[in-house]
BAPA-654593 format. One line per field, with one value per residue (C-alpha): residue in three letters; x, z, y. Coordinates in nm, 3 decimals. Example, Ala and Ser with C-alpha at 12.3 -4.5 7.8 and 13.67 -1.06 7.14 Angstrom:
! residues 2
rest	(ALA  SER) $
x	(1.230  1.367) $
z	(0.780  0.714) $
y	(-0.450  -0.106) $
This chain:
! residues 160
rest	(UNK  UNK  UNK  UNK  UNK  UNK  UNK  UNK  UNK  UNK  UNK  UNK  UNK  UNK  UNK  UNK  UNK  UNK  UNK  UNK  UNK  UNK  UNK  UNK  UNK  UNK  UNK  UNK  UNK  UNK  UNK  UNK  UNK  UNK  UNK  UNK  UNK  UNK  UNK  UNK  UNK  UNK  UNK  UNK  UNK  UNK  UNK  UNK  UNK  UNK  UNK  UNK  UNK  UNK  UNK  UNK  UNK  UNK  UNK  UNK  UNK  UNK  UNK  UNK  UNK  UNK  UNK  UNK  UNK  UNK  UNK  UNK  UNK  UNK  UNK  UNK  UNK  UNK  UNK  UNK  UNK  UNK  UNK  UNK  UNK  UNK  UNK  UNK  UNK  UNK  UNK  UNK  UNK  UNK  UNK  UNK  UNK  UNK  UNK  UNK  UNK  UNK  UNK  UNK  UNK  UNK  UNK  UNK  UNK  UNK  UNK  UNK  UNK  UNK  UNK  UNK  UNK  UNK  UNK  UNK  UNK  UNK  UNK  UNK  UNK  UNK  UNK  UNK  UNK  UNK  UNK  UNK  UNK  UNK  UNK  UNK  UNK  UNK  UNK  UNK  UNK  UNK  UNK  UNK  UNK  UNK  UNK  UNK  UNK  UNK  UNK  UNK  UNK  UNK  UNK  UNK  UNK  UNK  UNK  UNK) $
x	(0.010  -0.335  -0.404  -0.099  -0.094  0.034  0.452  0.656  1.071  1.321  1.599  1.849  1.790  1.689  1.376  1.042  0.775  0.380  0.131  -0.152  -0.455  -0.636  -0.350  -0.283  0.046  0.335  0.613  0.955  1.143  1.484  1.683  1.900  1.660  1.381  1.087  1.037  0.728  0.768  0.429  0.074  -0.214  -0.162  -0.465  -0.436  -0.676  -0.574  -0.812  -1.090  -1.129  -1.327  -1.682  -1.733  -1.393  -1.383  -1.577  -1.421  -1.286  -0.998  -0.828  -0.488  -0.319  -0.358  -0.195  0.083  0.341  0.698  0.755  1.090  1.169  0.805  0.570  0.157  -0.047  -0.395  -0.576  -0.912  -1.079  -0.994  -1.089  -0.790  -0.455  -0.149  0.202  0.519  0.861  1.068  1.329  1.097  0.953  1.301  1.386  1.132  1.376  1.491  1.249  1.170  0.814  0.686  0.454  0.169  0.071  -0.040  0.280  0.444  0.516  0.264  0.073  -0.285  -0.340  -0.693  -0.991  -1.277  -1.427  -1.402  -1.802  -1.694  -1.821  -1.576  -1.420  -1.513  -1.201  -0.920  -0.760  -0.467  -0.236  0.034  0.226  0.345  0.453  0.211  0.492  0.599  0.591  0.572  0.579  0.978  1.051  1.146  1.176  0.937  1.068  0.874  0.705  0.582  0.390  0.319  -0.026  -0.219  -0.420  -0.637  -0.921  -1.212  -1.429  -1.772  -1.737  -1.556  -1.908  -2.122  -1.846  -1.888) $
z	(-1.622  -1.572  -1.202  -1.009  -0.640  -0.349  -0.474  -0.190  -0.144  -0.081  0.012  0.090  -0.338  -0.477  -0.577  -0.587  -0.464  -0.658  -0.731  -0.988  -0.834  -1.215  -1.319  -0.945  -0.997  -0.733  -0.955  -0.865  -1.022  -1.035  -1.160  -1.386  -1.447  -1.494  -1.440  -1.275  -1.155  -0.828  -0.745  -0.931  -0.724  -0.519  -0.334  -0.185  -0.396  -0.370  -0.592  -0.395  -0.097  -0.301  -0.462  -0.799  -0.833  -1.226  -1.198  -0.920  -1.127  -0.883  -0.764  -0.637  -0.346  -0.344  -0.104  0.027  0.290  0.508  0.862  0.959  0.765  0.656  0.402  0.475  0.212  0.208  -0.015  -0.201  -0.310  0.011  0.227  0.460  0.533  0.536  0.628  0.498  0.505  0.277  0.198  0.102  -0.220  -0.298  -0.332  -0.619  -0.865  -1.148  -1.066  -1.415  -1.246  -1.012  -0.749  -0.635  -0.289  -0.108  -0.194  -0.010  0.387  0.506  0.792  0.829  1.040  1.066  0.814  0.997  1.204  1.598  1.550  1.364  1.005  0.653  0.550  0.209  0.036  0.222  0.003  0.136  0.447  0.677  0.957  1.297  1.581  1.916  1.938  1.611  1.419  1.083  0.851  0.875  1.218  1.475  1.393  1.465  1.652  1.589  1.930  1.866  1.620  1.461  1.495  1.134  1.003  0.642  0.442  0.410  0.134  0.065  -0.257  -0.216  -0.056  -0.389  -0.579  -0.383) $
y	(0.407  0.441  0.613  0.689  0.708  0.733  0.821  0.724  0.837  0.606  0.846  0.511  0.414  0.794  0.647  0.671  0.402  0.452  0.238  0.194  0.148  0.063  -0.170  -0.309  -0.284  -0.118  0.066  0.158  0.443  0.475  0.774  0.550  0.273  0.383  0.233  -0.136  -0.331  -0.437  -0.653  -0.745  -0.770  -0.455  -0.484  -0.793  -0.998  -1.366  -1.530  -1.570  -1.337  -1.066  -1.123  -0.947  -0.871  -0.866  -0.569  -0.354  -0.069  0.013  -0.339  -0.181  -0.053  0.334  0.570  0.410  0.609  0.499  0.521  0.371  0.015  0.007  0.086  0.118  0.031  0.137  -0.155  -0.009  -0.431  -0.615  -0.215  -0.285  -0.105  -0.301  -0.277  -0.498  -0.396  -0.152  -0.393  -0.664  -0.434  -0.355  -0.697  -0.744  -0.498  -0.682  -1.001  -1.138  -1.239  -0.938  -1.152  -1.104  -0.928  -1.170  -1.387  -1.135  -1.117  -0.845  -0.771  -0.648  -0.342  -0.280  -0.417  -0.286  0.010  -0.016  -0.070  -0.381  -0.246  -0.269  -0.005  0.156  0.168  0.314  0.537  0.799  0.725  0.856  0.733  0.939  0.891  1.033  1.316  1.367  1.695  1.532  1.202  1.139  1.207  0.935  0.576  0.281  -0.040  -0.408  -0.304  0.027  0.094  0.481  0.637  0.600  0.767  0.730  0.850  0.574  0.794  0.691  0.571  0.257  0.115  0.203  -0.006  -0.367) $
């Protein structure tokens, strides 16, 4: 591993979600496993929808956090934060191929400012509910989505 982020529980398995953010890679650990590669292309790049991207230093997802059956993804190359389900990452163990992202079903929360800028690179993340005391508490429906919030550091802009 090169840069580690963003280590994620999955008390259902006993293991541990993290990504790569140098390799663009999202690992799964399991206690009597080890180590697995769950998908390539971590931060969403499809081929095409990010200029100069042979030279972005940090192509992967980074902080990454769960909130009921989901995952959020903040994604540093395409500056968006996604979402896709917890099962669907699971799903990938033992694939002799880990896929890419984008061949994955995901949806895009935000991708800009309310002022309609990019973001830099959106970089750590956590879900909550409006009345919750903490990350793990209460469970999101389809309908209802948690309150999110991220870090968008400067940085991210100098490297684009």
């Amino acid at each position: 591993f090169r840069w580690t982020e963003g280590p994620t529980y999955i008390k259902e398995t006993g293991g541990l979600l993290f990504s790569d953010t140098i390799e663009a890679k999202i690992y799964y650990w399991d206690p009597n496993l080890g180590v697995s590669t769950l998908v390539k292309d971590s931060g969403g790049f499809d081929g095409s929808n990010v200029t100069s991207f042979e030279s972005i230093f940090e192509p992967g997802g980074n902080g990454m956090t769960r909130k009921g059956d989901w995952i959020y993804l903040c994604q540093h190359c395409t500056r968006r934060v996604v979402r896709l389900r917890v099962e669907t990452l699971l799903e990938q163990r033992g694939a002799w191929r880990p896929p890419s992202f984008c061949e994955l079903p995901f949806e895009v929360l935000a991708s800009e400012t309310p002022e309609g800028r990019s973001f830099n690179s959106p970089n750590d993340i956590i879900a909550v509910d409006d009345d919750d005391n903490g990350p793990d508490v209460g469970k999101e429906t389809d309908d209802c989505l948690p309150v999110v919030y991220f870090t968008d550091p400067i940085y991210g802009e100098q490297a684009f």
